[in-house]
N, CA, C and O atoms as a printed pandas DataFrame, in Angstrom:
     atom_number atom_name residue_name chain_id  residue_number  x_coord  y_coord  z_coord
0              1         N          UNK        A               1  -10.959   33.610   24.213
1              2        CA          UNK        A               1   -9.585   33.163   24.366
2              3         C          UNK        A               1   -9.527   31.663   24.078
3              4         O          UNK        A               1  -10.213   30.871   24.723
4              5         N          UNK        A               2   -8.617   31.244   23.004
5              6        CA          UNK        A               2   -8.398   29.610   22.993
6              7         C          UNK        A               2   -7.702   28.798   23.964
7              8         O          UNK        A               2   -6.683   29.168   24.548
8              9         N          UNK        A               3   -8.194   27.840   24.102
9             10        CA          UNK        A               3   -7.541   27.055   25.107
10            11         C          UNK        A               3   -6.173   26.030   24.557
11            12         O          UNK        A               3   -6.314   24.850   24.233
12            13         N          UNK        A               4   -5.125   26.629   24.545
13            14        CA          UNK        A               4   -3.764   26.224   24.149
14            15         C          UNK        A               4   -3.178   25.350   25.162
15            16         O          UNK        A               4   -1.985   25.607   25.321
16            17         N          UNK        A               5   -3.878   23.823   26.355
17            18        CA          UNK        A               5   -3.769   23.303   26.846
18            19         C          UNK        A               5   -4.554   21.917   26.199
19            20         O          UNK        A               5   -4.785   20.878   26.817
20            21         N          UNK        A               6   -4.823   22.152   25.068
21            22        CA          UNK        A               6   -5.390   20.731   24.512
22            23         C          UNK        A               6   -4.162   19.383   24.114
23            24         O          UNK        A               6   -3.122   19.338   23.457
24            25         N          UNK        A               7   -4.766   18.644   24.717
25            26        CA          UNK        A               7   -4.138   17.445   24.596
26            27         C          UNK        A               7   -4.001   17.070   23.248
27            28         O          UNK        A               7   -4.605   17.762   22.428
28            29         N          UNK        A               8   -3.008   15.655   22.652
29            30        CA          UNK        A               8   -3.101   15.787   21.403
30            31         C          UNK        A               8   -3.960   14.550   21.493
31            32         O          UNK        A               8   -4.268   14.271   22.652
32            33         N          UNK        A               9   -4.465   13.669   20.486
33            34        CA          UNK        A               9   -5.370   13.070   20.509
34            35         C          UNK        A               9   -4.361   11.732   20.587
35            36         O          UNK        A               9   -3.278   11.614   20.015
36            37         N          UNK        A              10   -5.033   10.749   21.467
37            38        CA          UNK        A              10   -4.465    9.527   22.683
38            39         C          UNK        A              10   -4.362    8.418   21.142
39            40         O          UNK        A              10   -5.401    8.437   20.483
40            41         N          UNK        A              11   -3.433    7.680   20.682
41            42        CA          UNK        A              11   -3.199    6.718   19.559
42            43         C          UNK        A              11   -2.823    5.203   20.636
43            44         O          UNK        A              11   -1.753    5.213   21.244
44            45         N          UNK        A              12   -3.463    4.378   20.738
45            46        CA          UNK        A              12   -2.957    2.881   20.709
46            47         C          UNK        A              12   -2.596    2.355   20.137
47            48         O          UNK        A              12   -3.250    2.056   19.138
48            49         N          UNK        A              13   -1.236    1.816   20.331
49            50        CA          UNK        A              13   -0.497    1.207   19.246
50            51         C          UNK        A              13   -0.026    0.054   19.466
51            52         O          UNK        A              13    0.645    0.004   20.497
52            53         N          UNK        A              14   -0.129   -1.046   18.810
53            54        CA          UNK        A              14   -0.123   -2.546   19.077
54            55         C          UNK        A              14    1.379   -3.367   18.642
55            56         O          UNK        A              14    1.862   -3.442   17.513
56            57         N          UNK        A              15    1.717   -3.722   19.435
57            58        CA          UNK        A              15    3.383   -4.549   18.394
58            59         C          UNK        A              15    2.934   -5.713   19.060
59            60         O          UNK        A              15    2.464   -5.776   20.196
60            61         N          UNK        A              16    3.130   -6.688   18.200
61            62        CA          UNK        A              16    2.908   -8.193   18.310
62            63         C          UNK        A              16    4.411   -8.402   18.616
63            64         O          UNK        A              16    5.135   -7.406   18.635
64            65         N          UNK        A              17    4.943   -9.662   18.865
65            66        CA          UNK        A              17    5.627  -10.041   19.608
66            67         C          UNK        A              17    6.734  -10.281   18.101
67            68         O          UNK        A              17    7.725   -9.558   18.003
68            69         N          UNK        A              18    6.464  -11.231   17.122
69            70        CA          UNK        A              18    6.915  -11.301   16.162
70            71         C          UNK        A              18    7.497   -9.931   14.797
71            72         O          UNK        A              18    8.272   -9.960   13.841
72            73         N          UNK        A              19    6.744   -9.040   15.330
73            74        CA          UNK        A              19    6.825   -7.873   14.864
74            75         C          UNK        A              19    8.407   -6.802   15.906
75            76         O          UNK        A              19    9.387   -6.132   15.582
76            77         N          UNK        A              20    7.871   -7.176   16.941
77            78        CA          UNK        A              20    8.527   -6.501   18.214
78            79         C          UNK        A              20   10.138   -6.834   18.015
79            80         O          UNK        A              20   10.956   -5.921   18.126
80            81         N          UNK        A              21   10.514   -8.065   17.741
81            82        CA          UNK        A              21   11.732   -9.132   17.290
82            83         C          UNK        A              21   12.472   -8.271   16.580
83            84         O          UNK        A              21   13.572   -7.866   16.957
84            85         N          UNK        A              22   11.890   -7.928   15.467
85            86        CA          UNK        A              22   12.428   -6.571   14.085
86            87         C          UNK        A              22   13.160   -7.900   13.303
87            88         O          UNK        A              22   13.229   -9.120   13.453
88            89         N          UNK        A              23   13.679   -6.812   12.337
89            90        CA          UNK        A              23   14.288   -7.612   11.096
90            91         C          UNK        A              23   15.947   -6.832   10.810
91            92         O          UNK        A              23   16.158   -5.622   10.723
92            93         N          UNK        A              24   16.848   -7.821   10.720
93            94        CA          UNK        A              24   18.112   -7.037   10.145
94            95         C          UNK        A              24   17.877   -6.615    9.010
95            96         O          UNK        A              24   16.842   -7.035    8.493
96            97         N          UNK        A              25   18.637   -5.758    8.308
97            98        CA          UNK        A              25   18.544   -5.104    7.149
98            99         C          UNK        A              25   19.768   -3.786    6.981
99           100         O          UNK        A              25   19.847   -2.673    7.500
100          101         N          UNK        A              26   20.610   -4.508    6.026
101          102        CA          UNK        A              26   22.180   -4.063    6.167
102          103         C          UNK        A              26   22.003   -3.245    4.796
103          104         O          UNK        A              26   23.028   -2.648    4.469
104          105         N          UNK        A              27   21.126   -3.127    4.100
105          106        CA          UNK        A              27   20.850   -2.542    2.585
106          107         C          UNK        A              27   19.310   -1.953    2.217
107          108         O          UNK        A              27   18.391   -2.770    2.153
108          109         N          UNK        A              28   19.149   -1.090    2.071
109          110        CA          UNK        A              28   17.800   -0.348    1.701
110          111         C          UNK        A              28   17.764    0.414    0.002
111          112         O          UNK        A              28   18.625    1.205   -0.384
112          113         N          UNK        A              29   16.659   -0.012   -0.772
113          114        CA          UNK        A              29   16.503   -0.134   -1.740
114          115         C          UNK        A              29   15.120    0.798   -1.875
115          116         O          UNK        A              29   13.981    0.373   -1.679
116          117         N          UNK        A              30   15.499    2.250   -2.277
117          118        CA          UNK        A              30   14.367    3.359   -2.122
118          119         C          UNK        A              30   13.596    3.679   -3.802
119          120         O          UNK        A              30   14.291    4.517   -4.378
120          121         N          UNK        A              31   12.833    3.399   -4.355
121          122        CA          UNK        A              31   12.042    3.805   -5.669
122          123         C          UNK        A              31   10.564    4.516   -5.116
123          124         O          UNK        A              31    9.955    4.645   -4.054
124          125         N          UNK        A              32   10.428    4.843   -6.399
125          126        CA          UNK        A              32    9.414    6.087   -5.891
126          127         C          UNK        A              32    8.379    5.969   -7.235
127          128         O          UNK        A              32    8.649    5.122   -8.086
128          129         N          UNK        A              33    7.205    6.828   -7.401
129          130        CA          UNK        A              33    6.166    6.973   -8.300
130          131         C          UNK        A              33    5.808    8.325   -7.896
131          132         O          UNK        A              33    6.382    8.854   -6.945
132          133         N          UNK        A              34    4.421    9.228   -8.904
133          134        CA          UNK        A              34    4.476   10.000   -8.570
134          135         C          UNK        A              34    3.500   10.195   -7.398
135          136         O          UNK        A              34    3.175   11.245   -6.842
136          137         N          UNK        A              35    3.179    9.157   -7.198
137          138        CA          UNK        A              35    1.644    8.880   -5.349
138          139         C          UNK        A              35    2.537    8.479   -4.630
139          140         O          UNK        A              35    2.328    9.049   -3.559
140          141         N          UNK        A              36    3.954    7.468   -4.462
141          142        CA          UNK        A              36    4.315    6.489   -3.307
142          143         C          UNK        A              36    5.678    6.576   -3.509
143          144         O          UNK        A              36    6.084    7.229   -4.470
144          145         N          UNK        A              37    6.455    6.025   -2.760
145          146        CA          UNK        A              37    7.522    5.653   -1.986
146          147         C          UNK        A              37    8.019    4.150   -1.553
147          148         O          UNK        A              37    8.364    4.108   -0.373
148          149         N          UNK        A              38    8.085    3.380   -1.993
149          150        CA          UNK        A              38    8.350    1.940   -1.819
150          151         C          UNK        A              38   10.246    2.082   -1.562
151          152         O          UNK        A              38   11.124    2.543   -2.291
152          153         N          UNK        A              39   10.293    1.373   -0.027
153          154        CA          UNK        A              39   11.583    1.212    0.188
154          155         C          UNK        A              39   11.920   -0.366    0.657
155          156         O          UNK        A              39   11.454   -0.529    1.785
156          157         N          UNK        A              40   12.392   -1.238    0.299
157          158        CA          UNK        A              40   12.372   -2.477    0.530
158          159         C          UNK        A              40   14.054   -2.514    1.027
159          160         O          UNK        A              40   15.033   -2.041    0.449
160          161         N          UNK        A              41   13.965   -3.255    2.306
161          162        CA          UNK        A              41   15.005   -3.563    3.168
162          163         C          UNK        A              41   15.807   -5.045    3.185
163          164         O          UNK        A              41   15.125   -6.057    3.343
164          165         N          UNK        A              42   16.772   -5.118    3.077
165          166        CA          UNK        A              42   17.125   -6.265    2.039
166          167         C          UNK        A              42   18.627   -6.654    3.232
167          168         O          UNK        A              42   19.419   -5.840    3.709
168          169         N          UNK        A              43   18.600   -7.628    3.357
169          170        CA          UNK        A              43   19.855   -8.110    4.447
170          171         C          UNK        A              43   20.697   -9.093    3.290
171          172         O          UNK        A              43   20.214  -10.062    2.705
172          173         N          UNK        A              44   21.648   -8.723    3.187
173          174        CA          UNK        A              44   23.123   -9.228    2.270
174          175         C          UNK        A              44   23.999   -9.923    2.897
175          176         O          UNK        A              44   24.371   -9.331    3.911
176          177         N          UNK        A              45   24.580  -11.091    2.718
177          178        CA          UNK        A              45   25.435  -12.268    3.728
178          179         C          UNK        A              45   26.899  -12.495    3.125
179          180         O          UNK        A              45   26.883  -13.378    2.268
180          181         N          UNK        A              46   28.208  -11.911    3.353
181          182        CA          UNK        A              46   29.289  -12.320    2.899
182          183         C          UNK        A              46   28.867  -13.712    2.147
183          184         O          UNK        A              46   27.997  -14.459    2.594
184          185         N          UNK        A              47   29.603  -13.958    0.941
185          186        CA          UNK        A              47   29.574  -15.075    0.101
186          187         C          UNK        A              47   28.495  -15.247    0.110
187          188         O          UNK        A              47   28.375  -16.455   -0.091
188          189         N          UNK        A              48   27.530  -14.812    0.217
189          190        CA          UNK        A              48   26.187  -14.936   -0.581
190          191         C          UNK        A              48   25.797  -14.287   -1.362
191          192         O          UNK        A              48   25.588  -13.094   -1.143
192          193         N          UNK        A              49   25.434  -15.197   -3.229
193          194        CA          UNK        A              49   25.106  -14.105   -3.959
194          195         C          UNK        A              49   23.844  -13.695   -4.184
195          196         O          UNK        A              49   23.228  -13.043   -5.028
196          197         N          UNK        A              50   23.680  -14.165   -3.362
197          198        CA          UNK        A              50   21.838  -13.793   -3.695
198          199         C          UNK        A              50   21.260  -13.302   -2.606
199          200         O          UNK        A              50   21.562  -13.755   -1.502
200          201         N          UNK        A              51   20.380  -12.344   -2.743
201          202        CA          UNK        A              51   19.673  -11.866   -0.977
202          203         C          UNK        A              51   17.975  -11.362   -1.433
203          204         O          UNK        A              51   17.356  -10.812   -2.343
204          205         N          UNK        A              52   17.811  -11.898   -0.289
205          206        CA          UNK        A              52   16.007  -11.512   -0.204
206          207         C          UNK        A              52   15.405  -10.156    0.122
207          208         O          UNK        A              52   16.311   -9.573    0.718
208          209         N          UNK        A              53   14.601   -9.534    0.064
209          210        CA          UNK        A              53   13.822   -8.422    0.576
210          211         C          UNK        A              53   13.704   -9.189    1.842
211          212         O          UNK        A              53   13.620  -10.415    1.908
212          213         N          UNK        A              54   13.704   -8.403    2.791
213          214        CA          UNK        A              54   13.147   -8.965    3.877
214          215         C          UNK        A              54   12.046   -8.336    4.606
215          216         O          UNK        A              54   11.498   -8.961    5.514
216          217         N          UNK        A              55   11.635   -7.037    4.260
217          218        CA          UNK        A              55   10.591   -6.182    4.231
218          219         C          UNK        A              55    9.856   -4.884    3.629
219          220         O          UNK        A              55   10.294   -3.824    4.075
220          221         N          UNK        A              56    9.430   -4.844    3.246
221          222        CA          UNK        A              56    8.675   -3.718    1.632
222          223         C          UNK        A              56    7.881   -2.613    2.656
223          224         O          UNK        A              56    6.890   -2.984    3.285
224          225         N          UNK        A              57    8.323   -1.434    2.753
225          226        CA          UNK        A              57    6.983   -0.536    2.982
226          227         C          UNK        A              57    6.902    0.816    2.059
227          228         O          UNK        A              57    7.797    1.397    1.445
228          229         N          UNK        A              58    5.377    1.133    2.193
229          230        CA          UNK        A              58    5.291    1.527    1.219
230          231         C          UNK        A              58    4.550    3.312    1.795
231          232         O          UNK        A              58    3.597    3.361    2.573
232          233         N          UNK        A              59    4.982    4.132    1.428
233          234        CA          UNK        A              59    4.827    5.595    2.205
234          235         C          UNK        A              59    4.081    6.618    0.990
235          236         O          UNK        A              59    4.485    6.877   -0.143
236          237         N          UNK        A              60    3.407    6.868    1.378
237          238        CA          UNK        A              60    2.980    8.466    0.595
238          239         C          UNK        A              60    4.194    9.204    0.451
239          240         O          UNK        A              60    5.152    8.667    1.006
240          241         N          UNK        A              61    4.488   10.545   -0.277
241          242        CA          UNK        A              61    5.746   10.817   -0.578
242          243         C          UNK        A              61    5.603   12.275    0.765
243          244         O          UNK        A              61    6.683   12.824    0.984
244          245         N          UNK        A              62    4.532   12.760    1.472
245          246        CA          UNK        A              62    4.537   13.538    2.500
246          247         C          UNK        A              62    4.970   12.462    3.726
247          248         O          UNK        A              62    5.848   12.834    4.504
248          249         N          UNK        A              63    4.317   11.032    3.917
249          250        CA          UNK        A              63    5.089   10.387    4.912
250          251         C          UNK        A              63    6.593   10.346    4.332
251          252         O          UNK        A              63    7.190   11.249    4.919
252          253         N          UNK        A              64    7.324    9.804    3.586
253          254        CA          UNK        A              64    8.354   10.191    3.250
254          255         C          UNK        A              64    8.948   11.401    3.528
255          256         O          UNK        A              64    9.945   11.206    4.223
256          257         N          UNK        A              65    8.784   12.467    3.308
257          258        CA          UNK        A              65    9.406   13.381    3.902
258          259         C          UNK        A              65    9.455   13.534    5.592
259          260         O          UNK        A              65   10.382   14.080    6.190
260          261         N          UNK        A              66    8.570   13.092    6.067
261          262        CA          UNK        A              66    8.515   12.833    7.759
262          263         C          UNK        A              66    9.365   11.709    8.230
263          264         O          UNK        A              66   10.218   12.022    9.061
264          265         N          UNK        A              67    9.319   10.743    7.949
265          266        CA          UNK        A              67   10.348    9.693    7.650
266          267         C          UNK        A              67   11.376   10.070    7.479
267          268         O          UNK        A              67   12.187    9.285    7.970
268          269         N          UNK        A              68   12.074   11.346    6.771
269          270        CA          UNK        A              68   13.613   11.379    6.648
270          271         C          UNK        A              68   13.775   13.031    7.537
271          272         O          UNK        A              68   14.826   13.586    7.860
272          273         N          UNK        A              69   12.605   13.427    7.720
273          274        CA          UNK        A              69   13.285   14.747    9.307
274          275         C          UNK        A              69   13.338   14.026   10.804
275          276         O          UNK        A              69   14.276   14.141   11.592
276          277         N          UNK        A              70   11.935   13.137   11.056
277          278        CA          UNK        A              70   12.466   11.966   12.036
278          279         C          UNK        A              70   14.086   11.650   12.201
279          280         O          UNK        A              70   14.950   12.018   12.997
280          281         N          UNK        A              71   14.044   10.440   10.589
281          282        CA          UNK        A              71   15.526    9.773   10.995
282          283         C          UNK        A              71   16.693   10.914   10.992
283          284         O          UNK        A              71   17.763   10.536   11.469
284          285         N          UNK        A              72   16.638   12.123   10.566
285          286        CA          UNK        A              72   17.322   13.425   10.642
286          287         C          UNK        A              72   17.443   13.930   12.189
287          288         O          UNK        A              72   18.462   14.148   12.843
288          289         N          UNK        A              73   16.340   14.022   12.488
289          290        CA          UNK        A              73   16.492   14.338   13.949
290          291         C          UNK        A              73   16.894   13.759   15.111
291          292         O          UNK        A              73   17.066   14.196   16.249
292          293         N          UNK        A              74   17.045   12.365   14.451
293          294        CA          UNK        A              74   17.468   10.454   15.600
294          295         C          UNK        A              74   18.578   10.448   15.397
295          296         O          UNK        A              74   19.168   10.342   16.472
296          297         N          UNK        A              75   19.606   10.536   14.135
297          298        CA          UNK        A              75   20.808   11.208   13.906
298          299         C          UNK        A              75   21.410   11.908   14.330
299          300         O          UNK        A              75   22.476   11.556   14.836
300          301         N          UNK        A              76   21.158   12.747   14.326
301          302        CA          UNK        A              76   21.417   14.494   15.236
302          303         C          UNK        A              76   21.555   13.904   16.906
303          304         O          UNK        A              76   22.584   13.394   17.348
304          305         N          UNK        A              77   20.633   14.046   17.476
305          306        CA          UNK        A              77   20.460   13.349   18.988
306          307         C          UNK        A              77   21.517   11.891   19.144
307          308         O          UNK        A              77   22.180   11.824   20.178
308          309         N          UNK        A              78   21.621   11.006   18.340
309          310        CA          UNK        A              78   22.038    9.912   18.315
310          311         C          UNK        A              78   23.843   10.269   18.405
311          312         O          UNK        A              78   24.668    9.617   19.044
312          313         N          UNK        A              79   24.165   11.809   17.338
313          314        CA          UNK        A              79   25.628   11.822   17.320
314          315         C          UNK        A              79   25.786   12.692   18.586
315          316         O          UNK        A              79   26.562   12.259   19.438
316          317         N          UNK        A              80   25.175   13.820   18.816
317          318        CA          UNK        A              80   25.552   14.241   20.541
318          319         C          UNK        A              80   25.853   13.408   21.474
319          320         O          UNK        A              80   26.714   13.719   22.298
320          321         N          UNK        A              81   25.359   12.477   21.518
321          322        CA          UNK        A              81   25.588   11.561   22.435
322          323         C          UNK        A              81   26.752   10.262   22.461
323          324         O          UNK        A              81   27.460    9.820   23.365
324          325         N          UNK        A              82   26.598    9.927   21.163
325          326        CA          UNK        A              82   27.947    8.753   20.825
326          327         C          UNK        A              82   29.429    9.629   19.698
327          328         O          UNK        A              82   30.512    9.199   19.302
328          329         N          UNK        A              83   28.782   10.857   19.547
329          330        CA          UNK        A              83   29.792   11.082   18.398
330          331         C          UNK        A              83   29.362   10.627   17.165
331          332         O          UNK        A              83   28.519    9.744   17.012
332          333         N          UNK        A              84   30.164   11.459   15.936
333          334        CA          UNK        A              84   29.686   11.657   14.750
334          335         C          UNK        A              84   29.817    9.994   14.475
335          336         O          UNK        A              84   30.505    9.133   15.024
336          337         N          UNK        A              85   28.815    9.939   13.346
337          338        CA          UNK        A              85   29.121    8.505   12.567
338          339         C          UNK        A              85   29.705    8.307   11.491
339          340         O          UNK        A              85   29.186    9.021   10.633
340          341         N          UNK        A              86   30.655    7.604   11.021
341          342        CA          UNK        A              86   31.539    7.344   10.315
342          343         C          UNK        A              86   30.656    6.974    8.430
343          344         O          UNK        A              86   30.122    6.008    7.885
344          345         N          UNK        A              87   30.979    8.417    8.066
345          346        CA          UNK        A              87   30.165    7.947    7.037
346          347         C          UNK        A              87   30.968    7.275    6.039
347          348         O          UNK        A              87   32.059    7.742    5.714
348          349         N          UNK        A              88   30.480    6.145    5.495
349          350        CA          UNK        A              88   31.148    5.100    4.165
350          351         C          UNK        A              88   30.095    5.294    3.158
351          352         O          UNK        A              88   28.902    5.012    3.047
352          353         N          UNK        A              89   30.968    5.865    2.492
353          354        CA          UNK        A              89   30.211    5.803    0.967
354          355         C          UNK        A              89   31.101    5.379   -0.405
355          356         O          UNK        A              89   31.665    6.116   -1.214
356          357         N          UNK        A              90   30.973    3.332   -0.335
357          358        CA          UNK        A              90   31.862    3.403   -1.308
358          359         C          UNK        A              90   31.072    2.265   -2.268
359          360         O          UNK        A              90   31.543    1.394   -3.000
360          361         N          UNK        A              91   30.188    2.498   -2.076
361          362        CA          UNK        A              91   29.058    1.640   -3.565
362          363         C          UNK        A              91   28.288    0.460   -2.859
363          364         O          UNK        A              91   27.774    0.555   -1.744
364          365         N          UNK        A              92   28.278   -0.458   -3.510
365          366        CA          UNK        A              92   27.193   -1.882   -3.401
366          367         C          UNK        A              92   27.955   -2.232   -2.726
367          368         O          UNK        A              92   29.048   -2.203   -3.292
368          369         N          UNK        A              93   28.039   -2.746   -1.276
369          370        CA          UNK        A              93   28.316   -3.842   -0.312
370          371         C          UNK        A              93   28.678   -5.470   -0.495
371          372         O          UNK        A              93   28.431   -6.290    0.388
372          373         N          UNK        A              94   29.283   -5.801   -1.740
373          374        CA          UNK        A              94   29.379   -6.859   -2.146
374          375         C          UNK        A              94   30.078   -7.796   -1.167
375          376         O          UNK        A              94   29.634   -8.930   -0.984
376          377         N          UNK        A              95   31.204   -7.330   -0.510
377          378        CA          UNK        A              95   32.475   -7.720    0.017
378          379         C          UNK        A              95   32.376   -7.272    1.594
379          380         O          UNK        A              95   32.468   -6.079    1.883
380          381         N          UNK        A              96   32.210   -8.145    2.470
381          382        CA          UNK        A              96   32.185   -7.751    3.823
382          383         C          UNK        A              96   33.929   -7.319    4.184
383          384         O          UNK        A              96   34.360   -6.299    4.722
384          385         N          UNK        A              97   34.582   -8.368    3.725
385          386        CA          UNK        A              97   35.980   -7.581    4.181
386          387         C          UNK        A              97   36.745   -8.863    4.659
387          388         O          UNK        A              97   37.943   -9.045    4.875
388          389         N          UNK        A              98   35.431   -9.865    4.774
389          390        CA          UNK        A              98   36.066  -11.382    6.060
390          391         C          UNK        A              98   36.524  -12.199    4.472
391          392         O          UNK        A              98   36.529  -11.836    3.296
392          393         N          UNK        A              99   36.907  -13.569    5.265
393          394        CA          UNK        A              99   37.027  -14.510    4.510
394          395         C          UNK        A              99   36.044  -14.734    3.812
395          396         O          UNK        A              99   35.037  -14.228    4.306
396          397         N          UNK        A             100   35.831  -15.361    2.709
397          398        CA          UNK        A             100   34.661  -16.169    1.840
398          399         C          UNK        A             100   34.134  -17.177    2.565
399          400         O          UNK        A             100   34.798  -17.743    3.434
400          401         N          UNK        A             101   33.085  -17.451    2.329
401          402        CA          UNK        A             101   32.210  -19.012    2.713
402          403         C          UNK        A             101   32.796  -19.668    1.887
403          404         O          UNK        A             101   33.124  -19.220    0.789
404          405         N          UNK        A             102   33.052  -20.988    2.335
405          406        CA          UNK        A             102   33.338  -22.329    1.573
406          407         C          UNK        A             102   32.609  -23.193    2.276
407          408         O          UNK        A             102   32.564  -23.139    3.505
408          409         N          UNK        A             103   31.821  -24.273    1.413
409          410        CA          UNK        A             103   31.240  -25.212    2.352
410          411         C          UNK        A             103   32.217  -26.341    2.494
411          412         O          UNK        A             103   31.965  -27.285    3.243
């Protein structure tokens, strides 16, 4: 008889403090190959025309698929609880909606 009381195996996992902080990121930028997954997270500033990556990671295309039943399943749980989310789908984010920057 197998023993179907096995633990799963114990992972330590480390967040540095600077790491812990996180990063905004109002825009995600997903390309692919046929080994990887590179999604670089990119924060965009009313009247600013220019914006930086602000963080690159890079996934096998099986982590990728775990990566989007996760955020599928954080979704799901996330709208039971607050209600559906308002989906906008109306292109590149150029235009926050506010006034322009002027210096």
């Amino acid at each position: 008889m197998e023993d179907n009381n096995q633990q799963a195996p114990h992972l330590d996992i480390e967040l540095s403090e600077e790491i812990a902080e996180g990063i905004y990121s109002n825009l995600a930028i997903i390309t692919h190959s046929q080994s990887e997954f590179v999604i670089d997270f990119i924060k965009i500033m009313p009247g600013v025309p220019k914006a930086r990556v602000k963080s690159r990671i890079l996934l096998t295309p099986q982590h990728a698929k775990r990566l989007v039943k996760a955020l599928a399943e954080n979704l799901q749980k996330f709208e039971q609880v607050n209600g559906k989310i308002k989906d906008v789908d109306n292109g590149f984010p150029m235009s926050f909606g506010g006034p322009t920057a002027q210096a």
